[in-house]
C-alpha positions as CSV (number, residue, x, y, z in Angstrom):
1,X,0.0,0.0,0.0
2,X,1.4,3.6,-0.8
3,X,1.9,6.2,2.0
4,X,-1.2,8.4,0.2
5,X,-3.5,5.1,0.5
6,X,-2.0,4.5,3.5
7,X,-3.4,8.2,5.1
8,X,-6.3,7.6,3.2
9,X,-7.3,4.2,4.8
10,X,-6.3,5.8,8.6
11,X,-9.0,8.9,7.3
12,X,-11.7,6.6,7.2
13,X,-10.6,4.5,10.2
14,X,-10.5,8.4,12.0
15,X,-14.0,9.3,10.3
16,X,-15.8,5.4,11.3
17,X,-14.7,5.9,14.9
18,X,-16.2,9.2,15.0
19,X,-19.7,8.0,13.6
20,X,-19.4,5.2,15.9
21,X,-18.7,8.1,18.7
22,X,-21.7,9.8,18.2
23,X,-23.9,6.8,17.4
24,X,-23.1,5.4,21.2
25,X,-23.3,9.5,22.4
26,X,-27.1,9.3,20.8
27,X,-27.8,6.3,22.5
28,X,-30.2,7.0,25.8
29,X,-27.9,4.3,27.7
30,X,-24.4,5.1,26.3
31,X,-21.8,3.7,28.2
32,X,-18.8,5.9,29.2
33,X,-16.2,3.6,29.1
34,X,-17.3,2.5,25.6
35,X,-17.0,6.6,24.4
36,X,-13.9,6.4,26.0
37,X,-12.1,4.3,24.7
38,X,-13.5,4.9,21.0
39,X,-12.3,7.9,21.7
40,X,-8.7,7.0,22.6
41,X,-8.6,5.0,19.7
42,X,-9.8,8.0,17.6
43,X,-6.8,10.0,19.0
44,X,-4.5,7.1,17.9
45,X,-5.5,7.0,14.9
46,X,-5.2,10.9,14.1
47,X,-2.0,10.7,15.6
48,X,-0.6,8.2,13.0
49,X,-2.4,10.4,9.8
50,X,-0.2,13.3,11.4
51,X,3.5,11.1,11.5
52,X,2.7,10.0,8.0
53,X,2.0,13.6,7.3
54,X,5.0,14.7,8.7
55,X,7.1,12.2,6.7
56,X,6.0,12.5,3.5
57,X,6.5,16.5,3.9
């Protein structure tokens, strides 16, 4: 896989966890744990698309 299809793959990754975010935010019994951790996996995520950013700069 190229770097370009690389960052683009990690986008959607970044954009599914954030739907998924919001879906479980909507919910009336989201769990907070759940967010949490979709959330810290969001963060990883975005922090990844930003090294191969920096790399390919």
């Amino acid at each position: 896989m190229t770097t370009e299809g690389h960052i683009a793959a990690l986008e959607r990754r970044h954009q599914e966890l954030d739907r998924k975010i919001q879906t479980e935010m909507q919910s009336t019994r989201f769990d907070n744990l759940t967010v949490a951790a979709l959330k810290r996996k969001k963060l990883e995520v975005k922090d990844e698309i930003y090294r191969f950013n920096a790399t390919t700069q």
